[in-house]
C-alpha positions in Angstrom: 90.8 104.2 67.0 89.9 107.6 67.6 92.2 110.6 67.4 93.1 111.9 71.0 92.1 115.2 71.6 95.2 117.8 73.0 93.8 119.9 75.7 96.3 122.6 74.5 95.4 122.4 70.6 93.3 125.7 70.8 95.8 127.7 72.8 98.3 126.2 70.4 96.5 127.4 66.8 95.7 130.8 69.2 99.2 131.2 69.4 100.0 130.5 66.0 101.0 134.6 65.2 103.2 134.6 68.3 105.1 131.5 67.2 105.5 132.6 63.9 106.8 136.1 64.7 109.7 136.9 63.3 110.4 140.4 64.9 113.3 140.2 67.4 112.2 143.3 69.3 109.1 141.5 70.3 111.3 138.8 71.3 113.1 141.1 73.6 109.6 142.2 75.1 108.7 139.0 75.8 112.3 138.4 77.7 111.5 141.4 79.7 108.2 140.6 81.4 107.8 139.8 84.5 105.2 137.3 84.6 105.7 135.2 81.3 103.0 132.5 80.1 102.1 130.9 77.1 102.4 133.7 74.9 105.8 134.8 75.9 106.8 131.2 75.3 105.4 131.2 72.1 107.6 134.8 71.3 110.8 132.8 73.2 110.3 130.0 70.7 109.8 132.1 67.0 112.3 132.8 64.4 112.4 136.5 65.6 113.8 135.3 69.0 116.6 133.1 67.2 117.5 136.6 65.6 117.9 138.0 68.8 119.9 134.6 70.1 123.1 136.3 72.0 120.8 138.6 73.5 118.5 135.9 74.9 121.2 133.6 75.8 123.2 136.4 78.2 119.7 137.2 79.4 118.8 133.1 80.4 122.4 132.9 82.0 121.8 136.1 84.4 118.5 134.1 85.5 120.1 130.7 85.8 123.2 131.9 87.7 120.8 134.0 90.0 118.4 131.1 90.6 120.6 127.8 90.7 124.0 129.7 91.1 127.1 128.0 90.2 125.6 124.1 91.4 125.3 121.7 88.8 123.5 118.5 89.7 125.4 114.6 88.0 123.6 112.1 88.5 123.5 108.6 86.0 120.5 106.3 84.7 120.6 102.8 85.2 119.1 100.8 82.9 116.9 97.5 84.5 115.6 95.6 81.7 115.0 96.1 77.7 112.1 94.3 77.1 109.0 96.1 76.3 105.6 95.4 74.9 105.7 98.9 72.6 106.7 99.0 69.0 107.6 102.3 69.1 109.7 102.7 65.9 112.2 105.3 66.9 113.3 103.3 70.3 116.3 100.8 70.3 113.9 98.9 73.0 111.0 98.3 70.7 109.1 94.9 70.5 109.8 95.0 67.0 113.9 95.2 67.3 115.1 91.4 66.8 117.6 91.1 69.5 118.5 88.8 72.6 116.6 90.6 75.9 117.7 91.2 79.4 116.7 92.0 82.8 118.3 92.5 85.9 117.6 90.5 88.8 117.7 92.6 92.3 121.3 91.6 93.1 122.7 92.6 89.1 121.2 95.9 89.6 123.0 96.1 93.0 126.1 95.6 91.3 125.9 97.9 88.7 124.8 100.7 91.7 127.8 99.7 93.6 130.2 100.7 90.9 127.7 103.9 90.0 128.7 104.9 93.9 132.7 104.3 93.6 132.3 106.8 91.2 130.6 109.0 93.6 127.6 109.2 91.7 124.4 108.9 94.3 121.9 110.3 92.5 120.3 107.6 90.2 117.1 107.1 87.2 116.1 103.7 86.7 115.1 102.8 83.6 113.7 100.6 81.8 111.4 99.3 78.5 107.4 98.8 79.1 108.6 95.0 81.2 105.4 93.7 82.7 107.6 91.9 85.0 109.1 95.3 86.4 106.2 95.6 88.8 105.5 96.9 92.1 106.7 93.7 93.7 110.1 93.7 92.1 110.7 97.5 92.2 110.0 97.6 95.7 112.4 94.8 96.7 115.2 96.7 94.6 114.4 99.6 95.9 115.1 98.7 99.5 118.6 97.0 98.3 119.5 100.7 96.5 119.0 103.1 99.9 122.5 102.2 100.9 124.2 103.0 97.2 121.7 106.4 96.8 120.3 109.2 98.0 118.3 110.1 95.4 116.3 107.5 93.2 113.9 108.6 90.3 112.3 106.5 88.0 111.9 106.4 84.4 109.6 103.4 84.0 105.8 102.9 82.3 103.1 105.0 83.4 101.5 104.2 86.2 98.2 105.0 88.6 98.5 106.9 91.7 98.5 104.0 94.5 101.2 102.5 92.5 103.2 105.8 92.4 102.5 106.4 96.3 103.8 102.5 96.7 107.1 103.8 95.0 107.7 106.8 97.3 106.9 105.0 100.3 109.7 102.8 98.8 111.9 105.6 98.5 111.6 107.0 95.0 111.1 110.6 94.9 110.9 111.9 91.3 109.3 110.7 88.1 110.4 111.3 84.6 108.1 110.3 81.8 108.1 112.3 78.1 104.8 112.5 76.5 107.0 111.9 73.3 104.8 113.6 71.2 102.1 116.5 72.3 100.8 116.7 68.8 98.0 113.7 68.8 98.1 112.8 65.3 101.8 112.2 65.4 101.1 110.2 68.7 98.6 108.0 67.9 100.6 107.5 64.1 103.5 106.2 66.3 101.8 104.4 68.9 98.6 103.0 66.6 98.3 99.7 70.1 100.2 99.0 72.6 101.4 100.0 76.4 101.5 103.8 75.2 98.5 104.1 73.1 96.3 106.4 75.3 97.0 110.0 74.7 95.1 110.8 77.9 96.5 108.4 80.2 100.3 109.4 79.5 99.2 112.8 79.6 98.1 112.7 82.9 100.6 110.4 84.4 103.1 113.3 85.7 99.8 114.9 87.5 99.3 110.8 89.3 102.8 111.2 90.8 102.2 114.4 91.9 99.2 113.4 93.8 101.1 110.5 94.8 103.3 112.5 96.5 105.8 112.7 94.6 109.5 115.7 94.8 110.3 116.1 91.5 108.1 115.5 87.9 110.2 115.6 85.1 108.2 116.2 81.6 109.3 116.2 78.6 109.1 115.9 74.5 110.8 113.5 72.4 112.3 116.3 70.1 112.5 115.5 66.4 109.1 113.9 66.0 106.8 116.6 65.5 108.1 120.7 64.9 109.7 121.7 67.6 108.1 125.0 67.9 105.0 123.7 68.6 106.2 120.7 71.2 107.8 123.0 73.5 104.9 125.2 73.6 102.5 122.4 74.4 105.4 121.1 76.6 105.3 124.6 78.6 101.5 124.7 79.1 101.4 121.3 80.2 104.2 122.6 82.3 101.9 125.0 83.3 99.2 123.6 84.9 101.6 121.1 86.6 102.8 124.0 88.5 99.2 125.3 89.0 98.3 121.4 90.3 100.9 119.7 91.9 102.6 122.9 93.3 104.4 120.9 96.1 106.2 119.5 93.4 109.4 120.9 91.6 109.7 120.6 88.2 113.0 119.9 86.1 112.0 119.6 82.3 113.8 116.9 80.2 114.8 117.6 76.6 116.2 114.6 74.7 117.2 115.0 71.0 116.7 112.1 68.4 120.1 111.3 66.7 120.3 107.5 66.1 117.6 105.7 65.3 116.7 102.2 64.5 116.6 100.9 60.5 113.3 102.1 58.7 113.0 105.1 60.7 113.6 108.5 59.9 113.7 111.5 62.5 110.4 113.6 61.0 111.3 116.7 62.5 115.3 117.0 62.9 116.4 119.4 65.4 119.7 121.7 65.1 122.0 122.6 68.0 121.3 126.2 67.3 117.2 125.5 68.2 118.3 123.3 70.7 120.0 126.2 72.4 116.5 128.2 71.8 114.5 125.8 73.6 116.4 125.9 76.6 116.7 130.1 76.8 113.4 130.0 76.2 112.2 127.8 78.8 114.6 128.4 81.5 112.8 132.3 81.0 109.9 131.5 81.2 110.4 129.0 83.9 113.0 130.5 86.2 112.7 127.8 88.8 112.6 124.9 87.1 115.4 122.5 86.4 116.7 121.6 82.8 117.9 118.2 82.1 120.6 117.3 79.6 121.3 113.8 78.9 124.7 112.4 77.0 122.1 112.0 73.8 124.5 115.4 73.3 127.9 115.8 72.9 130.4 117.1 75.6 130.9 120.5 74.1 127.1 121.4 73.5 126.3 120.9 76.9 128.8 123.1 78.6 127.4 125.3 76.7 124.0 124.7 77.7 125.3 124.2 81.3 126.0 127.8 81.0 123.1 129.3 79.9 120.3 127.2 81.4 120.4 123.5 82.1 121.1 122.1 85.4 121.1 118.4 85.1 123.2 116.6 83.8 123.9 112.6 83.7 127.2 111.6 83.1 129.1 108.6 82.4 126.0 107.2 81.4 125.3 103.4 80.0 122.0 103.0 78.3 121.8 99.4 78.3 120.6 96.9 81.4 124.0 95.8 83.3 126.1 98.1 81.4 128.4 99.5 84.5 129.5 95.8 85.3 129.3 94.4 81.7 129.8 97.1 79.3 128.1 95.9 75.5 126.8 93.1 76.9 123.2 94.2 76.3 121.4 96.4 73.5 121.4 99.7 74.5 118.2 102.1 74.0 120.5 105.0 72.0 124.0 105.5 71.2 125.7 108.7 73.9 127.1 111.5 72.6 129.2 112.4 75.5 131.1 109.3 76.8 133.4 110.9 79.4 133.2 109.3 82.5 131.9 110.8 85.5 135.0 112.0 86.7 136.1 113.5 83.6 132.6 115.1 83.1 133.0 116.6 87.0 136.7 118.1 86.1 135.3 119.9 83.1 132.6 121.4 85.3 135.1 122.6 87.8 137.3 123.7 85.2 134.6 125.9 83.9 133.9 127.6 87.0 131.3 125.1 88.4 130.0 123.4 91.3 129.7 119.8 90.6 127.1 117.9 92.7 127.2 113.9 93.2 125.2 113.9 96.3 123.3 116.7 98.2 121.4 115.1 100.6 122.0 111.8 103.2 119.5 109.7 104.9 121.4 110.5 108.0 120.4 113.8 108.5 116.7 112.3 108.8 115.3 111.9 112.2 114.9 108.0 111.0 118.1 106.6 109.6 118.5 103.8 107.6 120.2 100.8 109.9 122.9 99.6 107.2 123.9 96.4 109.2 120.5 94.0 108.1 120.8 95.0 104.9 122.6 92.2 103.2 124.6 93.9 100.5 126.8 96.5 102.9 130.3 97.2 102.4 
């Protein structure tokens, strides 16, 4: 197979100088603009602006407070099946992992959502592993079952074409999630040699599908700790870029998961620290005042408050990672160990302690001129 070709490799090596600036005043500069691009990024993301950190960080909390102010959006992933087709060697889902498989039926993932909305959570990601057998059929018959327990439903699923994407909004889905995993293509096509992933192009262009498709909210993302960081997030924020440019009726809330855990024979290529953790998310949220920033329990409770703070604005919380975990705890392999375990309540009071707004659920089918009728559907209260 032929190496894929990275639409952003040129503005990447052209960029090469700013990334690799290590002079904090032109950091700062960078900071200051008004209209920031890829080169600012590149400044945001260099070892000069990590010697200008505190700075930064006060300067991405003034635009966070001022854009999102005190709100803080909760939602929880709920995991439908963990069988997949890819042998992707840093996932706890890949073919390769010897271990007993499960998928929800309709009425399992019902249950799961039922408990999900006793803990006031009604904003939900389904999930699951590259399942031929979560298809349009299946997904759309579970998605009709989930209008009653939420009133927002993303997906994190395999990529998909645009009729299938503008099947699930009709459904009811109104955001997509999918991480490119790795923008660098030799590191791509090295972890995904065959398979459900293997085109570079065609996951590339997924998040632009959904937009066209119609959908609210794209969520992109790289899988941090598989190629240098510094160069991810850049590609990440042109990418970014021309979402905005393209699918401008959609809003965009960038997801940042962290490899920690990771099955036997693998080692993270590229581990990423707290500290440039904290570096991506200053330098993203100012450069992309707008967007949302996504922090999943990958992290532990007391690096996202501080993240909380100065950027993100998503978080999940009380999250299981494996299919039927609300009901049945453990009962299935899970695709990554959390770092923050707190339930949802828990994870809600520390928000509130810290001076927060907390938000379970901030909009309801009922305000639409077409409500949902609740009696025919056969899993009501």
């Amino acid at each position: 197979m032929n190496t894929p070709i990275s639409p952003f490799a040129r503005i990447v090596a052209d960029l090469r100088p700013q990334l690799e600036n290590t002079s904090p005043e032109r950091a700062l500069g960078a900071a200051s603009q008004a209209r920031k691009g890829p080169t600012e990024l590149a400044l945001l993301l260099s070892p000069g602006a990590a010697r200008a950190s505190g700075e930064l960080r006060q300067r991405a909390h003034h635009v966070t407070r001022a854009r999102f102010g005190l709100a803080r959006n909760l939602y929880a992933p709920l995991y439908i099946s963990n069988h997949c087709g890819g042998r992707c060697p840093y996932c706890g889902f890949g073919a390769q992992q010897k271990f007993s498989r499960r998928r929800l039926s309709v009425e399992e993932v019902v249950e799961d959502a039922k408990i999900l909305r006793d803990q006031g959570v009604r904003h939900i990601l389904l999930v699951s592993g590259d399942d031929p057998r979560v298809d349009l059929a299946y997904l759309t018959e579970l998605l009709e079952e989930l209008r009653l327990f939420a009133t927002s439903v993303q997906v994190e699923l395999p990529a998909m074409d645009v009729e299938s994407y503008r099947a699930l909004a009709k459904a009811g889905v109104d955001g997509v999630t999918l991480y490119q995993e790795a923008y660098d293509p030799d590191v791509y096509q090295a972890l995904h040699p065959s398979g459900p992933k293997a085109d570079y192009e065609w996951r590339l262009d997924t998040l632009e599908r959904a937009g066209r498709a119609g959908m609210v909210y794209l969520g992109p993302g790289a899988l941090l700790g598989l190629a240098p960081f510094r160069t991810e997030v850049l590609s990440l924020g042109i990418h970014a870029l021309g979402l905005e440019k393209r699918c401008w009726k959609s809003s965009l809330s960038f997801g940042l998961p962290r490899l920690h855990n990771v099955p036997d024979g693998f080692s993270i290529l590229h581990p990423v620290t707290d500290e440039q953790l904290i570096q991506v998310v200053v330098a993203l949220r100012l450069c992309f005042e707008d967007a949302g920033i996504t922090i999943s329990t990958r992290e532990s409770a007391e690096l996202r408050a501080l993240l909380v703070d100065i950027g993100a604005t998503r978080l999940s919380a009380g999250s299981r990672t494996e299919p039927g975990g609300y009901k049945e705890p453990g009962s299935a392999q899970p695709q990554f160990s959390v770092g923050d375990s707190r339930t949802v309540a828990a994870v809600a009071r520390s928000l509130e302690e810290a001076g927060f707004d907390p938000v379970l659920k901030d909009w309801d089918r009922g305000f639409a001129s077409k409500g949902i009728k609740e009696n025919g559907n056969k899993y009501n209260r």
